[in-house]
C-alpha positions in Angstrom: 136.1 44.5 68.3 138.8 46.9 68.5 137.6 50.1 67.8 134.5 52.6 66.9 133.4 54.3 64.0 130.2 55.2 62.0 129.2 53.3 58.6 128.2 56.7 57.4 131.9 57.5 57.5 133.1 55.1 55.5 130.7 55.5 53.0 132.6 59.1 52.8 135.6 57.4 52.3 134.7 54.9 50.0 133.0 57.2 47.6 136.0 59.5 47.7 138.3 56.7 46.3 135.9 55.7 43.6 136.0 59.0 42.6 139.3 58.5 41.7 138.9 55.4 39.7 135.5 55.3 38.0 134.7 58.3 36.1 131.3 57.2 35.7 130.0 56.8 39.1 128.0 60.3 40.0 126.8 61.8 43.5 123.5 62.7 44.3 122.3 64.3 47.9 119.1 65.8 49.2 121.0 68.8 51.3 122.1 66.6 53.8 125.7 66.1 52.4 127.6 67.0 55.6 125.2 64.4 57.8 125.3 61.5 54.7 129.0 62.1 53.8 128.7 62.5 50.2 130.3 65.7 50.5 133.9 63.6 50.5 133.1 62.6 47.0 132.5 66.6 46.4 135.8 67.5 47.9 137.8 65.3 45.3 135.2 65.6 42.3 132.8 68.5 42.3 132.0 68.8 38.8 130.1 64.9 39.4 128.6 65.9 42.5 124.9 67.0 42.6 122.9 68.4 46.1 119.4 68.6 44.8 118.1 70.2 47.5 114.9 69.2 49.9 113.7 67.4 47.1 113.9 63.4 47.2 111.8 62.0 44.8 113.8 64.7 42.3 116.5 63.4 43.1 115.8 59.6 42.5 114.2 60.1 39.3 117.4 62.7 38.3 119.2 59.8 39.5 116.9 57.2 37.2 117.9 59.6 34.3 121.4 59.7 35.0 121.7 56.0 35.1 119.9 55.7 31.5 122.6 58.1 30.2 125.3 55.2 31.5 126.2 57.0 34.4 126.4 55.1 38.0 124.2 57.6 40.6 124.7 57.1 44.0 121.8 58.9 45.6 121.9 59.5 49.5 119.4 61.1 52.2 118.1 59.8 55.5 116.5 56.7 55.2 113.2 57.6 56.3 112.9 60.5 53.5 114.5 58.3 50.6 112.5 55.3 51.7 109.3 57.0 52.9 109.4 60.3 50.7 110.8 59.1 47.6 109.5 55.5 47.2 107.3 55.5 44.2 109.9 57.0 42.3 112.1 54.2 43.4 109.6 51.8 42.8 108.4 53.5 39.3 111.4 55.2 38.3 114.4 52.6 39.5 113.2 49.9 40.2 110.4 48.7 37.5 113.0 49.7 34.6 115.5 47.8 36.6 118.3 50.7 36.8 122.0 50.9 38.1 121.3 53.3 41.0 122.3 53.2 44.3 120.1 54.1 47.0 122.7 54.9 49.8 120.6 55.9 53.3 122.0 56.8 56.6 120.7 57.6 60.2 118.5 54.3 59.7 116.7 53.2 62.8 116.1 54.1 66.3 119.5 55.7 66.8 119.1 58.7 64.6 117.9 59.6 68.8 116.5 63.2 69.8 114.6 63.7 66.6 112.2 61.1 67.3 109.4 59.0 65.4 109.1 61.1 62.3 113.1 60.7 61.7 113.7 57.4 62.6 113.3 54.7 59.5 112.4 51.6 61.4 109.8 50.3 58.2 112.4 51.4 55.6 114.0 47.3 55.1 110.5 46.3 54.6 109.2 48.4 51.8 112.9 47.7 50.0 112.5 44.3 50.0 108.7 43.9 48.6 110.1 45.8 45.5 111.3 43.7 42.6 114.9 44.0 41.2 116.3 45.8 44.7 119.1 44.5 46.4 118.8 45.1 50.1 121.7 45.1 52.2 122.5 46.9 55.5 126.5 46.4 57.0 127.5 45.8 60.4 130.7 47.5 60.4 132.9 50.5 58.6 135.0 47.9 57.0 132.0 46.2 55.8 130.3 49.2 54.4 133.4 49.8 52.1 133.5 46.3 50.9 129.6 46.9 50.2 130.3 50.3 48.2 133.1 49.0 46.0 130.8 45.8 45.4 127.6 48.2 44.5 129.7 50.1 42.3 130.8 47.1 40.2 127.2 45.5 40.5 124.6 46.5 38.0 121.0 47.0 39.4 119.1 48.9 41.7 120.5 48.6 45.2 119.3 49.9 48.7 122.3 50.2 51.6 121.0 50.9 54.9 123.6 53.0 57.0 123.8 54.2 60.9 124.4 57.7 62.2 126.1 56.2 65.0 130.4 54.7 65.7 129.9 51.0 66.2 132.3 48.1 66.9 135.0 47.4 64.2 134.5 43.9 63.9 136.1 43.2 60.6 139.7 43.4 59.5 140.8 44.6 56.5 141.3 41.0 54.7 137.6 40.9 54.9 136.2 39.9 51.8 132.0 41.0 51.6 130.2 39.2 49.1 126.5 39.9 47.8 123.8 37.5 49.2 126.2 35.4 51.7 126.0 35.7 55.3 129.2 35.2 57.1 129.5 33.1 60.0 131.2 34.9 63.0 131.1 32.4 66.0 129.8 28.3 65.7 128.2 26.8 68.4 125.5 23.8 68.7 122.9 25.4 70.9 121.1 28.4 69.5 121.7 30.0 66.2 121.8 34.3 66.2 121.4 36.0 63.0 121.4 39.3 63.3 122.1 42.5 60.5 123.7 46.1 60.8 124.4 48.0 64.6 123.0 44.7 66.4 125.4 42.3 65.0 128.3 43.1 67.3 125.8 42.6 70.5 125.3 39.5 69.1 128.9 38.9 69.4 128.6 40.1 72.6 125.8 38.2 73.9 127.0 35.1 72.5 129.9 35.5 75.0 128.2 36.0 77.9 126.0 32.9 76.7 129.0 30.4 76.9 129.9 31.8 80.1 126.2 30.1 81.0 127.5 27.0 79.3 125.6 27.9 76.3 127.7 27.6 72.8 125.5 30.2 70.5 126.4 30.4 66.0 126.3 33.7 65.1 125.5 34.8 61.9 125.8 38.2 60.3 123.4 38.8 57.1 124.2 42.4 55.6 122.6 41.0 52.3 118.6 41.1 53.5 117.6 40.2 49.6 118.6 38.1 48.3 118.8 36.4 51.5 121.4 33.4 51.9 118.7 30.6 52.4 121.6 28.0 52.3 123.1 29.3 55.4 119.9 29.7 57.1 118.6 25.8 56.3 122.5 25.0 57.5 122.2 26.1 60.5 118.2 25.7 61.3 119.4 22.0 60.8 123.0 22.2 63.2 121.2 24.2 66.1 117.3 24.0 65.8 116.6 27.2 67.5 116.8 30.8 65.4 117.0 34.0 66.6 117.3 36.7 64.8 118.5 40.4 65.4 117.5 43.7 64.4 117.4 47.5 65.0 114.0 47.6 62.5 110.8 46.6 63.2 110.2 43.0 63.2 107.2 43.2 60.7 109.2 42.6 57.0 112.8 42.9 58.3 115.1 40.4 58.6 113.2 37.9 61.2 110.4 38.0 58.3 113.0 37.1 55.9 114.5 34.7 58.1 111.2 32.9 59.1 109.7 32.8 54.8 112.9 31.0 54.5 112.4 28.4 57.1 108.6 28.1 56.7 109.4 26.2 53.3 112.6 25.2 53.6 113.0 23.7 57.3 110.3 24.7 59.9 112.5 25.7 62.9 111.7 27.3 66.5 112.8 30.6 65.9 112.5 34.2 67.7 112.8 37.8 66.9 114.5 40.6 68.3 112.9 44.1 67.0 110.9 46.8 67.3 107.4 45.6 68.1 105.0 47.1 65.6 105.7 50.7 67.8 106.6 54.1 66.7 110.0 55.2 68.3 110.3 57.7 70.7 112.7 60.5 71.1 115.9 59.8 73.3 119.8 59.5 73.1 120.6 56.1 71.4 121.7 54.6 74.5 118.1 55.2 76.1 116.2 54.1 72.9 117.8 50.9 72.3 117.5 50.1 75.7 113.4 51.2 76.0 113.1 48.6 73.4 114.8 45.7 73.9 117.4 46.1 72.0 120.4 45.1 74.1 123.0 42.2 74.7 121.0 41.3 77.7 117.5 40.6 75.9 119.2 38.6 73.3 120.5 36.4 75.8 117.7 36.3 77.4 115.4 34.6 74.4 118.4 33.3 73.3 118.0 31.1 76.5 113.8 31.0 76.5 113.5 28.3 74.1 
């Protein structure tokens, strides 16, 4: 883990080149462009490039109609207004008829900071998932989010991408290869298993070092495709280690852990625990102070990591 930078940027980036080489992929905003980075696609391609305004659920069903005309929309907003706002429409419009949009959200989670509860999509994974035909998947790095984008764009079917506001840990390097519906395994060890998804992956990392300094040897496992979730790799390591836990900046009501534990409850029963945010609202605060207030740090997971 080298260096930092936000998901949100390289989504930016990514789109930008596409726009270069697909001349059917379209952009779609909700006047949020600077904060989501679609506006890179605009700078290169304006005449694809649509900002619909305060209006989210226009903009997934403008999106729904652009994809029946053989277009490939990639529609962007906060998560908690595409998610929250806009989620019959995704549901109705997207998702039932089973079209090729992308649902591209950033400021996800508690980090989004000052603006509090009411901005801070911490539900959004779980309504996603319980929809049929939506790919779910939320990157832990910029590296990984354009491996991600040039993936959704080949792919064909609604897709939901979960995106920070905030620079994380580089993690990845450039040979990286992201594939739909496969974890990857970062770290093997015998002891405890970690699978954790987006911002909380590299304190995984982190915590699994401090772990062997304990004598502990800790897997980790990072799982940017929530749905369909790689049960394989799951049973594989429920069976090497015999103690789960898993990791994310999202409540732990429908988010990964849930995904995690429907696995193993058929597949292998395993001791398993989750690291989330506990059926709360957030609060307002700078990241730093939010992520601590709830848990959500290298020192907790090495803590339950250890509690077994």
């Amino acid at each position: 883990m080298t260096m930092n930078k936000a998901t949100r940027d390289a989504y930016g980036e990514a789109l930008a080149e596409l726009a270069l080489t697909n001349k059917n992929i379209v952009v779609l905003d909700a006047d949020l462009g600077k904060s989501t980075k679609s506006f890179d696609f605009k700078k290169v391609c304006p005449e694809r490039y649509f900002d619909m305004g305060i209006s989210e659920q226009d903009m997934i069903s403008t999106a729904a109609g652009l994809a029946i005309s053989g277009k490939i929309p990639f529609a962007s907003t906060f998560a908690i207004f595409a998610a929250g706002r806009a989620f019959e429409q995704i549901r109705n419009s997207v998702a039932y008829p089973n079209l090729d949009v992308k649902i591209v959200v950033t400021h996800a989670g508690l980090t989004v900071g000052e603006d509090g509860a009411t901005h801070q999509a911490i539900e959004d994974v779980a309504l996603m998932r319980s929809i049929p035909n939506v790919t779910v998947i939320c990157p832990s790095d910029a590296v990984e989010t354009k491996q991600v984008i040039f993936s959704a764009a080949r792919y064909d079917g609604p897709m939901y991408i979960r995106l920070g506001r905030l620079s994380v840990p580089i993690i990845h390097d450039e040979n990286y290869k992201f594939e739909i519906g496969k974890g990857e395994v970062l770290r093997r060890g015998k002891d405890v298993t970690i699978i954790a998804m987006g911002i909380m992956v590299s304190k995984a990392i982190e915590a699994a070092e401090k772990l062997k300094e304990e004598g502990i040897e800790a897997s980790v496992i990072n799982m940017p495709t929530i749905k369909p979730i790689d049960k394989e790799l799951i049973v594989e390591f429920a069976k090497y280690t015999n103690k789960i836990v898993t990791v994310e900046e999202h409540s732990i009501i429908g988010g990964l852990g849930s995904a995690v534990a429907e696995v193993l409850s058929v597949e292998c029963p395993t001791r398993m625990k989750m690291i989330g945010v506990e059926d709360k609202f957030g609060h307002s605060g700078t990241p730093a102070e939010l992520l601590e207030h709830y848990n959500l740090t290298v020192e907790n997971i090495v803590n339950v990591a250890k509690s077994f």
